[in-house]
C-alpha positions as a Markdown table, in Angstrom:
| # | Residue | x | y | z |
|---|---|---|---|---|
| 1 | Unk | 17.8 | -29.1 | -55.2 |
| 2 | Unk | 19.0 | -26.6 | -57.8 |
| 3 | Unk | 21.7 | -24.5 | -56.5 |
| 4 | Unk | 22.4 | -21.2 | -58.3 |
| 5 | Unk | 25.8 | -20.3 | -57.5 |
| 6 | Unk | 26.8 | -24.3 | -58.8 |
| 7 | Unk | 24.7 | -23.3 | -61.6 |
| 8 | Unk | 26.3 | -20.3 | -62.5 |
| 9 | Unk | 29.6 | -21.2 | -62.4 |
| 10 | Unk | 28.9 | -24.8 | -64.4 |
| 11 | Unk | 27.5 | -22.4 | -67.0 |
| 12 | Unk | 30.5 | -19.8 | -67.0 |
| 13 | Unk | 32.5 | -23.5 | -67.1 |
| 14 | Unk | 30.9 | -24.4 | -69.6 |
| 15 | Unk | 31.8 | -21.8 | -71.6 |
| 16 | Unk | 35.0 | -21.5 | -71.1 |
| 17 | Unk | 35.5 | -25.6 | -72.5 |
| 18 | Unk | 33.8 | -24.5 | -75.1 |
| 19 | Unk | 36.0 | -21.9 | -76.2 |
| 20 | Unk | 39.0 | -24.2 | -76.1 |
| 21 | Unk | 38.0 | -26.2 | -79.3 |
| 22 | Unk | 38.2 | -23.0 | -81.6 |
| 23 | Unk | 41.6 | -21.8 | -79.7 |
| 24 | Unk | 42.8 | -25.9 | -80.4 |
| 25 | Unk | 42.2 | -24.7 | -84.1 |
| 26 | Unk | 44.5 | -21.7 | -83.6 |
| 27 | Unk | 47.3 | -23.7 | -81.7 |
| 28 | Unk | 47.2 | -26.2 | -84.3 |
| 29 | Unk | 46.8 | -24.0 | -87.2 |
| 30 | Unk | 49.5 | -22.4 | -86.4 |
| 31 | Unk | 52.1 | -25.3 | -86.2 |
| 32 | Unk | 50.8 | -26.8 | -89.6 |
| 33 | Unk | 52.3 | -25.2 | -93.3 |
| 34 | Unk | 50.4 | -21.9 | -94.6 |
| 35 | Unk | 48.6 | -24.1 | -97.3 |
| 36 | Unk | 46.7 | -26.3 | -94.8 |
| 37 | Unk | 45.8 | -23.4 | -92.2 |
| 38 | Unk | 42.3 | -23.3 | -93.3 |
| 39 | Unk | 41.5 | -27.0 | -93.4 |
| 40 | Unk | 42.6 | -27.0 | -89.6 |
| 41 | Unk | 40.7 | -24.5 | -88.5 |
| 42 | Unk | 37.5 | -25.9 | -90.9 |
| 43 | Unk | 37.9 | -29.3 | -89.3 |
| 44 | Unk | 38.1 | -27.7 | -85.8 |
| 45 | Unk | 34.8 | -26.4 | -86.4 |
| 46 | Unk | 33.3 | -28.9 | -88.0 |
| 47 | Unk | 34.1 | -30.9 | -84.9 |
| 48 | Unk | 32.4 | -28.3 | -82.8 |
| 49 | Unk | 29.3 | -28.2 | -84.8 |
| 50 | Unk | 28.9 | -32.0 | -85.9 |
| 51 | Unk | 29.4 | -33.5 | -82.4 |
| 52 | Unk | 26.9 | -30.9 | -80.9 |
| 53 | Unk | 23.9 | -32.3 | -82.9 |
| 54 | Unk | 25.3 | -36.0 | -82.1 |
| 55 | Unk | 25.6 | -35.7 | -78.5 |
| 56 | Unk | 21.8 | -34.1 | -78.3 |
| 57 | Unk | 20.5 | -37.0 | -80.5 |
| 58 | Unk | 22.3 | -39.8 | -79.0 |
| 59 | Unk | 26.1 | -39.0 | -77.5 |
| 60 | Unk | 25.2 | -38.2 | -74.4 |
| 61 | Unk | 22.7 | -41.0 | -74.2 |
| 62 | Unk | 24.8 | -43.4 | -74.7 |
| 63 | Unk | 27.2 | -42.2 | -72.3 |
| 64 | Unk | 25.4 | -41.2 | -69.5 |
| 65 | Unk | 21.4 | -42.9 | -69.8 |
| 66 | Unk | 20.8 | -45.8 | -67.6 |
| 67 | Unk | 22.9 | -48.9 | -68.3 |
| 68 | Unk | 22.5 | -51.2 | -71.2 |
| 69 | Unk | 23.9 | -54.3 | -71.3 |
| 70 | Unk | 26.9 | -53.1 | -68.8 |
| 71 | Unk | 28.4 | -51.8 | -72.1 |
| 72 | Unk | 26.7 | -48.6 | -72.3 |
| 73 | Unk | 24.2 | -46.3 | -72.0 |
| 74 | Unk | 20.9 | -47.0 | -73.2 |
| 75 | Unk | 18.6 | -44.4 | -75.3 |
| 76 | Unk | 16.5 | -43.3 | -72.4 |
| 77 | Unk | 18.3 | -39.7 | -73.2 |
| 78 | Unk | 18.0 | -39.8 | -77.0 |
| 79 | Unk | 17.0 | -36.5 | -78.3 |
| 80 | Unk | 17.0 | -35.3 | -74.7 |
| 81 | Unk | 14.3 | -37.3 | -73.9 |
| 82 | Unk | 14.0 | -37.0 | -69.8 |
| 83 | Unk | 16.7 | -34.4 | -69.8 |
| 84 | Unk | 15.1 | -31.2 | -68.3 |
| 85 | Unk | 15.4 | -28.8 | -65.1 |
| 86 | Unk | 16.0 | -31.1 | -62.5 |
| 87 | Unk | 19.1 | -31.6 | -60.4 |
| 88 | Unk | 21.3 | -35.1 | -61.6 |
| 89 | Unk | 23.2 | -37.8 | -60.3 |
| 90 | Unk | 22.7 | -35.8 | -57.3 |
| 91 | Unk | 24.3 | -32.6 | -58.3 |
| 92 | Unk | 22.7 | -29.3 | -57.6 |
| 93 | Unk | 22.4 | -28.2 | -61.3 |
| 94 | Unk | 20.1 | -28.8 | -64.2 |
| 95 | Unk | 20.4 | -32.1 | -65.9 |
| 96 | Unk | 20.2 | -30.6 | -69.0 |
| 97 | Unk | 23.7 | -27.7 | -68.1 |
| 98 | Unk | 25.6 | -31.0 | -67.2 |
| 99 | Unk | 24.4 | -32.3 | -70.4 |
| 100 | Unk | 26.1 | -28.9 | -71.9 |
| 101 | Unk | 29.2 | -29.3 | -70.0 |
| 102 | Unk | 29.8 | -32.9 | -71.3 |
| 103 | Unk | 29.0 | -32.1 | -74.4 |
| 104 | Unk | 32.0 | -30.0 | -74.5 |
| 105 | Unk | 34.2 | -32.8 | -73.7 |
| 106 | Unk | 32.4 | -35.0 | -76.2 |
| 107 | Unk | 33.5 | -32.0 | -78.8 |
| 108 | Unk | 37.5 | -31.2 | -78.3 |
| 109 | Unk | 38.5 | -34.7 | -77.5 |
| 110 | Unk | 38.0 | -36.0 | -81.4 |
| 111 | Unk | 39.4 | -32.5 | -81.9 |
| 112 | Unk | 42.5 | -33.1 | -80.9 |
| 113 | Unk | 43.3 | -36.4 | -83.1 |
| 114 | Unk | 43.2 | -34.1 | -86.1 |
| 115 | Unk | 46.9 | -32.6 | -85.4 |
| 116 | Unk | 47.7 | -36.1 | -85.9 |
| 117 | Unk | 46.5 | -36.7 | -89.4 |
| 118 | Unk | 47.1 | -33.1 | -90.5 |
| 119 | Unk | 47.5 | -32.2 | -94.0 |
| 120 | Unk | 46.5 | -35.4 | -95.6 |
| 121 | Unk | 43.1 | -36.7 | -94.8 |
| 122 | Unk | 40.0 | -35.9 | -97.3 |
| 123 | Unk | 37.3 | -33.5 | -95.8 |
| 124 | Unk | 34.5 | -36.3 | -96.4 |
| 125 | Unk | 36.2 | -39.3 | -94.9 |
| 126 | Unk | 37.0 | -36.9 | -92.3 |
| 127 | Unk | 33.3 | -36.1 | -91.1 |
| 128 | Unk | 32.6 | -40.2 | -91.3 |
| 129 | Unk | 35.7 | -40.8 | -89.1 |
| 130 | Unk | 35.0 | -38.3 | -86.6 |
| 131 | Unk | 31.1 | -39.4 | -86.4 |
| 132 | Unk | 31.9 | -43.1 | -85.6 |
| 133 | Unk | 34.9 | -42.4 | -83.8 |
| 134 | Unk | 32.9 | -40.5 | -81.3 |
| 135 | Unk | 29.7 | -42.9 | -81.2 |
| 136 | Unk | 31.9 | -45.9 | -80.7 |
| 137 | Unk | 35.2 | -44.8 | -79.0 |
| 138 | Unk | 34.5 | -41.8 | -77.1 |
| 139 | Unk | 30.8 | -42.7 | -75.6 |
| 140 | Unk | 31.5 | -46.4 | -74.0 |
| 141 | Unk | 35.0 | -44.8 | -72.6 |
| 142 | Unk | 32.5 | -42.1 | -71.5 |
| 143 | Unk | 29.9 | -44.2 | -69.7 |
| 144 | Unk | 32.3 | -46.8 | -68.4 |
| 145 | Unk | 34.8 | -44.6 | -66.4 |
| 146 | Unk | 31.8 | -41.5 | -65.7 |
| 147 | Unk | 28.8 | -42.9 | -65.6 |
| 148 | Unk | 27.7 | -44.5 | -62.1 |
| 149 | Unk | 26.6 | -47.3 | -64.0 |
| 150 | Unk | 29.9 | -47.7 | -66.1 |
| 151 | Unk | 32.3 | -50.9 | -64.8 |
| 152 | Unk | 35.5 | -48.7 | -64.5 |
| 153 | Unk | 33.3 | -46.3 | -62.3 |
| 154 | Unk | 32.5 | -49.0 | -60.2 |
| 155 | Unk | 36.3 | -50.6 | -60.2 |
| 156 | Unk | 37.4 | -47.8 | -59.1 |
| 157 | Unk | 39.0 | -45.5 | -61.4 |
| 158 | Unk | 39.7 | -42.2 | -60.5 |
| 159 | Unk | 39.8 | -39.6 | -63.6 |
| 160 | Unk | 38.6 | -36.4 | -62.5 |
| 161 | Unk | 38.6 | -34.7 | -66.0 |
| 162 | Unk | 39.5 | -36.7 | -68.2 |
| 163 | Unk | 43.1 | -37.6 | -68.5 |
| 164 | Unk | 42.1 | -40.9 | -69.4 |
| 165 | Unk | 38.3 | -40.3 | -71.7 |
| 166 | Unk | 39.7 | -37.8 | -73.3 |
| 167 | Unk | 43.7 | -37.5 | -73.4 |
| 168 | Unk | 44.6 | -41.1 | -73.8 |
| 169 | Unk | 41.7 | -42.6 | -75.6 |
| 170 | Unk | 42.7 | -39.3 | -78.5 |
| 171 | Unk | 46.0 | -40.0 | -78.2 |
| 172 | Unk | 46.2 | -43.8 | -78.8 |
| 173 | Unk | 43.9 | -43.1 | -82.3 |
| 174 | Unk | 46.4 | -40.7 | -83.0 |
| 175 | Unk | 49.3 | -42.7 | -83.3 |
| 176 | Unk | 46.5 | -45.5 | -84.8 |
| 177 | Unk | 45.5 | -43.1 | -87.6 |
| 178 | Unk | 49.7 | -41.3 | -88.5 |
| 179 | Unk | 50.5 | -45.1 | -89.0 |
| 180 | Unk | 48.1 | -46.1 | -91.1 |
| 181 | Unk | 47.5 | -42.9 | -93.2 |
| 182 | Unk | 51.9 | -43.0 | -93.6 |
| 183 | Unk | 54.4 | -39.8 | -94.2 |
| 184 | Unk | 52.9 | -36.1 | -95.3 |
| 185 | Unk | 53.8 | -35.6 | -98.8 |
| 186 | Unk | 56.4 | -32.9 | -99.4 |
| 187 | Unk | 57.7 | -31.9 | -96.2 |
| 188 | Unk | 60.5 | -30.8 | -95.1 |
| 189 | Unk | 62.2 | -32.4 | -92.2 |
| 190 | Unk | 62.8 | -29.8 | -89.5 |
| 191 | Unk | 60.2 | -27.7 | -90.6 |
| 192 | Unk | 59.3 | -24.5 | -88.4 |
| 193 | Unk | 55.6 | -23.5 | -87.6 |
| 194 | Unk | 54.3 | -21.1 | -90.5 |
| 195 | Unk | 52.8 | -18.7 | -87.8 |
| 196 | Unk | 53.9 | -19.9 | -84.1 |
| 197 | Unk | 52.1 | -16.8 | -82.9 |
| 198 | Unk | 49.1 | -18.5 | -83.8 |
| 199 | Unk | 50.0 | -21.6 | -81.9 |
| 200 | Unk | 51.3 | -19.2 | -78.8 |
| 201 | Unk | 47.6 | -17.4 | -78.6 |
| 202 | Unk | 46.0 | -20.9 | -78.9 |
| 203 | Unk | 48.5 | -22.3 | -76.1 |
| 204 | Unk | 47.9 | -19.3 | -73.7 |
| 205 | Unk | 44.0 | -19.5 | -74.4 |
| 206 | Unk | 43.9 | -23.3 | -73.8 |
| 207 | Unk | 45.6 | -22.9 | -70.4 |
| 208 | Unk | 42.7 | -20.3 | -69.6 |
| 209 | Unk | 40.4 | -22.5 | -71.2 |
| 210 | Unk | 41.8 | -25.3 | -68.8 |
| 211 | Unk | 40.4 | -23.9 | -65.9 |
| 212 | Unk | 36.8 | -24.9 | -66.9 |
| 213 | Unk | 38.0 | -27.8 | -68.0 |
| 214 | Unk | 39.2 | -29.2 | -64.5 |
| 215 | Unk | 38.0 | -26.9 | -62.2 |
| 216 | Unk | 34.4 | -27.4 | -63.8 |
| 217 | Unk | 34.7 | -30.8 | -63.0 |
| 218 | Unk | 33.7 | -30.9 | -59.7 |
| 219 | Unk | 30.3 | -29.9 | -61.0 |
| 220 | Unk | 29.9 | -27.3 | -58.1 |
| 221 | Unk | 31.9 | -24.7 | -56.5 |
| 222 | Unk | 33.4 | -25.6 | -53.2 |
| 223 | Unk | 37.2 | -26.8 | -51.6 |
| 224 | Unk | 37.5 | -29.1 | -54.6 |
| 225 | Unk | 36.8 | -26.5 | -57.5 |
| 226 | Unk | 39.7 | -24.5 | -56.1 |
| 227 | Unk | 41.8 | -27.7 | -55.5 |
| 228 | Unk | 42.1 | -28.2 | -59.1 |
| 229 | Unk | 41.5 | -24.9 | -60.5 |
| 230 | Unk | 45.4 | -24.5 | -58.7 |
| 231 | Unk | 46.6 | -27.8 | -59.5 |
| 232 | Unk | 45.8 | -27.1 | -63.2 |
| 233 | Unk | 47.9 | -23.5 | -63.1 |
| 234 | Unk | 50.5 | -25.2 | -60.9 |
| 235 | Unk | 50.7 | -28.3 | -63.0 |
| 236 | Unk | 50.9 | -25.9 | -66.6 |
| 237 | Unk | 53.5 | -23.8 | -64.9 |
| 238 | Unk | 55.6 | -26.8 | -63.7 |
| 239 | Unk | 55.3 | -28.3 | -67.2 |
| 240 | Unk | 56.6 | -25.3 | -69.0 |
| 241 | Unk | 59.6 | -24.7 | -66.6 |
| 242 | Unk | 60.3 | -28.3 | -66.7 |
| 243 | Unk | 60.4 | -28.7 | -70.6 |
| 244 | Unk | 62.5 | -25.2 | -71.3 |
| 245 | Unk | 64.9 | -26.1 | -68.8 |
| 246 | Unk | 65.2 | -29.7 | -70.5 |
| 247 | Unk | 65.1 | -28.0 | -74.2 |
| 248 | Unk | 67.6 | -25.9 | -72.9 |
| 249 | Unk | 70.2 | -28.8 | -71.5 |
| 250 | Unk | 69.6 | -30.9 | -74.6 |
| 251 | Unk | 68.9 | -28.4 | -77.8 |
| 252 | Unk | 71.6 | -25.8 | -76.2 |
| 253 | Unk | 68.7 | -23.3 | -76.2 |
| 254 | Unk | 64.9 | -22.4 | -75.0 |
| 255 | Unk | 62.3 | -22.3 | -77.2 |
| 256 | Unk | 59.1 | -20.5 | -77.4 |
| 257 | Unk | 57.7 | -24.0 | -79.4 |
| 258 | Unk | 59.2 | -25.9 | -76.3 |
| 259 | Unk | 57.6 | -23.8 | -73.2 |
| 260 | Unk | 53.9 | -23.9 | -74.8 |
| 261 | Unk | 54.3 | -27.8 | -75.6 |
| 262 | Unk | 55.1 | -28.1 | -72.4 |
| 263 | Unk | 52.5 | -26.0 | -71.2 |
| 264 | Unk | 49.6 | -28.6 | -72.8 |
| 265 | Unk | 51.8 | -31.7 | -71.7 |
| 266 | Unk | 51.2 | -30.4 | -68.0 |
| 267 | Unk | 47.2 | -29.6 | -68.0 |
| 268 | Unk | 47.2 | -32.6 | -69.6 |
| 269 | Unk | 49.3 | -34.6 | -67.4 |
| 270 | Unk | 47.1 | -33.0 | -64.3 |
| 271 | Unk | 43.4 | -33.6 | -65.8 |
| 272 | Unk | 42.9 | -36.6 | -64.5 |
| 273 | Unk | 44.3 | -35.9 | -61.1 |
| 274 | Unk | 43.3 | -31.7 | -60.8 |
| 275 | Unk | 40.5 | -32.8 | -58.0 |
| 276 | Unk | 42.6 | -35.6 | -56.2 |
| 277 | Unk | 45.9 | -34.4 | -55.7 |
| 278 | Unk | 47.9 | -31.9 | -53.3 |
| 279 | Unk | 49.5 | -28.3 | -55.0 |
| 280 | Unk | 52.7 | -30.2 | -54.1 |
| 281 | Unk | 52.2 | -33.4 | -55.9 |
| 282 | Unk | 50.9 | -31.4 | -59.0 |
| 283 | Unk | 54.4 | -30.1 | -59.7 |
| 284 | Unk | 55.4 | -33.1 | -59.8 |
| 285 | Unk | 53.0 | -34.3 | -62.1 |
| 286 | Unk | 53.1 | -31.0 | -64.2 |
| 287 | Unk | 56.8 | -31.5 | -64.6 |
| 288 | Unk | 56.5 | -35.2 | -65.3 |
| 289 | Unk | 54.2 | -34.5 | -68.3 |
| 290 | Unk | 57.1 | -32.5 | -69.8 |
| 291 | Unk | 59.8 | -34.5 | -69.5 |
| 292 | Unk | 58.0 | -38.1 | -70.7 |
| 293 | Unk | 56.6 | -36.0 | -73.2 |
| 294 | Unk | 59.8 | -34.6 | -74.3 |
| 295 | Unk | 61.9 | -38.0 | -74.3 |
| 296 | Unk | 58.7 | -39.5 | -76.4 |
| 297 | Unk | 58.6 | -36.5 | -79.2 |
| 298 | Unk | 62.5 | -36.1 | -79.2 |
| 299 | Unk | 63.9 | -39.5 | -78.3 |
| 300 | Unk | 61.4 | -42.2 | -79.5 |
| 301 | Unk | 59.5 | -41.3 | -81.8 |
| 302 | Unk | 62.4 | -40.5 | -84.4 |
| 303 | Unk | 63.0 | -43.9 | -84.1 |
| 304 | Unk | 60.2 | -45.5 | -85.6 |
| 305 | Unk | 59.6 | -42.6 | -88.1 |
| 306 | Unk | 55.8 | -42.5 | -88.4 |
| 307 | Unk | 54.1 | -38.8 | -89.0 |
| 308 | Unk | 52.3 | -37.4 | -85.9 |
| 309 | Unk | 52.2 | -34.5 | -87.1 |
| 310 | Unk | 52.1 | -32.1 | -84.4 |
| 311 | Unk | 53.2 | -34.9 | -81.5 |
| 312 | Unk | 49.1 | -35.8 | -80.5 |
| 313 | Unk | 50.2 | -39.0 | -78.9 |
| 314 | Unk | 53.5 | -37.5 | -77.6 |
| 315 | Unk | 51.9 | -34.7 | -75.7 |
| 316 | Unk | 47.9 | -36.4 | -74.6 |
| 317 | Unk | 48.8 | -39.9 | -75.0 |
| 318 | Unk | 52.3 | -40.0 | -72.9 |
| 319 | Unk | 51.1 | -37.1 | -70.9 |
| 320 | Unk | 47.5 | -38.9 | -70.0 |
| 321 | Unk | 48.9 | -41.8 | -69.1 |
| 322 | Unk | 51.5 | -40.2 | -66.9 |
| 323 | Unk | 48.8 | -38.1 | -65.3 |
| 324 | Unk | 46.5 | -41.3 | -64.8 |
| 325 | Unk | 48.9 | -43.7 | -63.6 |
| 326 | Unk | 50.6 | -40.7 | -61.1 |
| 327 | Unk | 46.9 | -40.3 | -59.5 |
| 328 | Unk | 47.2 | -43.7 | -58.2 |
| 329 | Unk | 50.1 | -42.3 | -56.7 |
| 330 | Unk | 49.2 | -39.3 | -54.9 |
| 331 | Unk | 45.7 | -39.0 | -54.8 |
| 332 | Unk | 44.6 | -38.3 | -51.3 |
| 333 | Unk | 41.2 | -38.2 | -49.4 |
| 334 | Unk | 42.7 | -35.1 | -47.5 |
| 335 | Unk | 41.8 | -33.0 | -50.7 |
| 336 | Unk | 38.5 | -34.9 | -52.4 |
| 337 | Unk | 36.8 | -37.0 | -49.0 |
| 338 | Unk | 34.5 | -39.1 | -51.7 |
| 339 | Unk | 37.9 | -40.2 | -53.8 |
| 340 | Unk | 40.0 | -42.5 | -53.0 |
| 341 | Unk | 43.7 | -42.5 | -51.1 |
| 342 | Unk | 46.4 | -43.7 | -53.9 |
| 343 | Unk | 49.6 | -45.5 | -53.3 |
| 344 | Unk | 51.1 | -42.9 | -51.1 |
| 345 | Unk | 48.2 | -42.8 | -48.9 |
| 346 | Unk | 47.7 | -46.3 | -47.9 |
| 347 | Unk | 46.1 | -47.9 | -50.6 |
| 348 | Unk | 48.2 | -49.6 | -53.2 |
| 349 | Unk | 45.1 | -50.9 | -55.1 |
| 350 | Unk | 44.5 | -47.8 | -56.5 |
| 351 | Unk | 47.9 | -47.8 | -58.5 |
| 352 | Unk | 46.3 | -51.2 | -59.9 |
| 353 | Unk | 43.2 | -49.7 | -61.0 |
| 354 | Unk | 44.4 | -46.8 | -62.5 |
| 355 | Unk | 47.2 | -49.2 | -64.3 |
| 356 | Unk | 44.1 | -51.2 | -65.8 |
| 357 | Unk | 42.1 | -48.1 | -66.6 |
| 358 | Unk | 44.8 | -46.9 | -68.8 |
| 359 | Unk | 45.3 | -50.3 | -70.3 |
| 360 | Unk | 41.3 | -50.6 | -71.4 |
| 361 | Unk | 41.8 | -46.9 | -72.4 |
| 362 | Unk | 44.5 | -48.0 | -74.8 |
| 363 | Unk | 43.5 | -51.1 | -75.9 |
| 364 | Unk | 39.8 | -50.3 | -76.5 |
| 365 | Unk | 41.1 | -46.9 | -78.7 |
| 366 | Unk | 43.6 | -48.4 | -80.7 |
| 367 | Unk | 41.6 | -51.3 | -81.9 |
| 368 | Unk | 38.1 | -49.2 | -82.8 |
| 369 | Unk | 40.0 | -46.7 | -84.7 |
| 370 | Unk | 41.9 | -49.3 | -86.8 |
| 371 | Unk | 38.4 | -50.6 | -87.5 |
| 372 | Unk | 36.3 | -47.0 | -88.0 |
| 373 | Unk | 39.7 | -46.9 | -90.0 |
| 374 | Unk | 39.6 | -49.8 | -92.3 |
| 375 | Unk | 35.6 | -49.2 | -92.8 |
| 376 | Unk | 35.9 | -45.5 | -93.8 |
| 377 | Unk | 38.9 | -45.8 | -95.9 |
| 378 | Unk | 37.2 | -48.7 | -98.1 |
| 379 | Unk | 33.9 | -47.2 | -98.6 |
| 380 | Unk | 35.2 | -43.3 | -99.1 |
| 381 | Unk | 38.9 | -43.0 | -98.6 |
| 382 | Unk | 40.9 | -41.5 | -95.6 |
| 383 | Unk | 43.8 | -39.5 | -97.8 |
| 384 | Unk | 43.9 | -37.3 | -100.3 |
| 385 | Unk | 45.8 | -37.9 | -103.4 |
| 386 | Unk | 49.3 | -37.1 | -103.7 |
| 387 | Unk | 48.7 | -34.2 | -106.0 |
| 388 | Unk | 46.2 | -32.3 | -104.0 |
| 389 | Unk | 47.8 | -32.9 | -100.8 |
| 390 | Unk | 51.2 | -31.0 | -102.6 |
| 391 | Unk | 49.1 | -28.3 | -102.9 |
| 392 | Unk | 47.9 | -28.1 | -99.9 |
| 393 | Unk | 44.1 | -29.1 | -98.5 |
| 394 | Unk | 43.1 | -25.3 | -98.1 |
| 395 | Unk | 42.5 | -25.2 | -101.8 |
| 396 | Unk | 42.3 | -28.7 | -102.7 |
| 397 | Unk | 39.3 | -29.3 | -100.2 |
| 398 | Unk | 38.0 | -25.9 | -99.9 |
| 399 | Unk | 38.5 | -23.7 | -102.5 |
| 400 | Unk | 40.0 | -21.2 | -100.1 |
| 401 | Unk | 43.9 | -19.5 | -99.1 |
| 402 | Unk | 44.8 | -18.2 | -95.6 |
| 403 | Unk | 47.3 | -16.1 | -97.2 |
| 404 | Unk | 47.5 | -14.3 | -100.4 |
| 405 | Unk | 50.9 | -16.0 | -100.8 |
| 406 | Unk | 51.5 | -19.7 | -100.7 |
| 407 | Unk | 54.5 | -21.3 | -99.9 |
């Protein structure tokens, strides 16, 4: 039975995930140089737009319609095909508003690769990356861990938003696509943000976003909605003490760039956990986030030398996994009855199944994207040449400045 109040806020939820993919633009537009601003925020879109039509036709059947194969979904849902009205998986709003929610997911989570292979990637190979890269990658990881049907679902695995779907799976291509594309052309090491304003409105909107992103989650509005709408502000606010204090010790002083990466490290560190966990055991997760992300970014990556651009893997990838692996920790039935206990309640197998979650997560993302790679890269090429990416993509790709001046 459709429940209004559940439908309202899913739809107000909605929204507010939806709003996060153009404020991603704006956080990561603002941390690239002035000459590539515009290609950020066009590819941001593009996302929006592109994976819309997708998961209508097909995304969100393959994710979510009956079983296929125990693989994936089949294409009972295609073109929304048997989505209407009616309450779903037993939920007390319209099948087709939680189609809208996780569409939304579907959107910013090939939305956040993008920081990784900033600057350098053509605008066409781009749209046939993200395209498969969603069908393939993003839609089994989809059905498998959310869909009742999916074998990680029935394993066990507990991701309540999507630490490991969407932070992890984007985070592993991430590093998979900064390796293989190689070094930005023309940078200069230590390079500030051209606009960190930018990036603070997009980090301060994101955390706002967050709330629908998490809190959402619980597809209703009850004890568990507010459970993790204040583990995700506890969790962000951890994070951003946690990683200033650290940039503090280390760098001899705080930095706006720091307390805002920190910020995203910490909602993302708490996705997976926001409906599980206790207000208590999401500062510890918050502040975990920050300071695995912060020896990754500052500590190892430097030491292989490949060109994350804006730390993708560093901050979703380090940060999921610490969040997914931490929920088989201190999830607890006390907060979310139809979970699961984790380690700390009595149940060590949960640890396991979260540690083999994150494994397929891993495994499954870094392998497709070296193949959507390979494939995309032969038939229309993943990088711009070396002239045109000097210039920068705003006008190379799209004809367009940001600024009147260039750097």
């Amino acid at each position: 039975m459709i429940n209004y109040v559940d439908t309202v806020w899913m739809l107000i939820a909605t929204a507010l995930v939806m709003m996060m993919t153009p404020t991603l633009a704006f956080f990561y537009g603002g941390l690239v140089r002035k000459k590539n601003i515009l290609s950020m925020l066009m590819q941001t879109f593009v996302i929006l737009a592109l994976v819309s039509i997708q998961w209508v036709l097909f995304g969100y059947s393959l994710a979510f319609g009956p079983d296929f194969g125990g693989i994936i979904g089949s294409l009972d849902f295609a073109i929304l095909n048997n989505v209407g009205m009616e309450p779903v998986l037993g939920q007390t709003i319209p099948h087709q508003l939680f189609m809208l929610f996780q569409m939304m997911f579907a959107v910013i989570t090939p939305a956040l690769i993008i920081g990784a292979f900033a600057e350098r990637v053509k605008f066409s190979g781009f749209i046939a990356f993200i395209l498969l890269w969603t069908t393939f990658i993003y839609d089994p990881m989809a059905h498998w861990v959310w869909s009742p049907d999916g074998w990680l679902a029935k394993l066990g695995a507990l991701d309540f938003a999507g630490g490991t779907v969407i932070h992890i799976t984007a985070g592993t291509s991430a590093l998979v696509m900064a390796v293989l594309l190689g070094k930005r052309v023309g940078l200069t090491i230590g390079k500030a943000p051209h606009n960190l304003p930018f990036a603070v409105l997009g980090a301060g909107f994101l955390w706002f976003g967050w709330f629908g992103f998490n809190a959402g989650s619980a597809l209703s509005v009850g004890p568990v909605t507010v459970s993790a709408f204040l583990n995700t502000n506890t969790a962000a606010a951890s994070a951003a003490i946690t990683w200033m204090i650290i940039d503090w010790l280390v760098n001899k002083v705080p930095t706006v760039l720091g307390v805002i990466t920190g910020i995203v490290a910490g909602l993302v560190a708490i996705t997976p956990a926001a409906g599980y966990v206790t207000p208590s055991a999401s500062i510890i997760i918050g502040a975990c986030g920050s300071i695995f992300g912060f020896i990754f970014v500052s500590k190892v990556k430097p030491k292989f030398g490949y060109d994350d651009s804006l730390d993708v893997f560093g901050v979703h990838g380090i940060a999921g996994i610490t969040g997914a692996i931490l929920t088989g920790l201190f999830a607890t039935r006390e907060i979310n009855p139809g979970a699961a206990d984790g380690l700390f309640y009595g149940n060590p197998k949960q640890l396991f199944v979260q540690a083999i979650t994150v494994a397929v997560a891993v495994i499954f993302s870094a392998i497709g994207t070296f193949i959507i790679f390979k494939i995309v890269d032969s038939i229309i090429g993943m990088r711009v040449d070396s002239k045109d990416e000097y210039i920068g993509l705003d006008l190379t790709q799209h004809h367009e400045a940001g600024y009147t001046v260039m750097e």
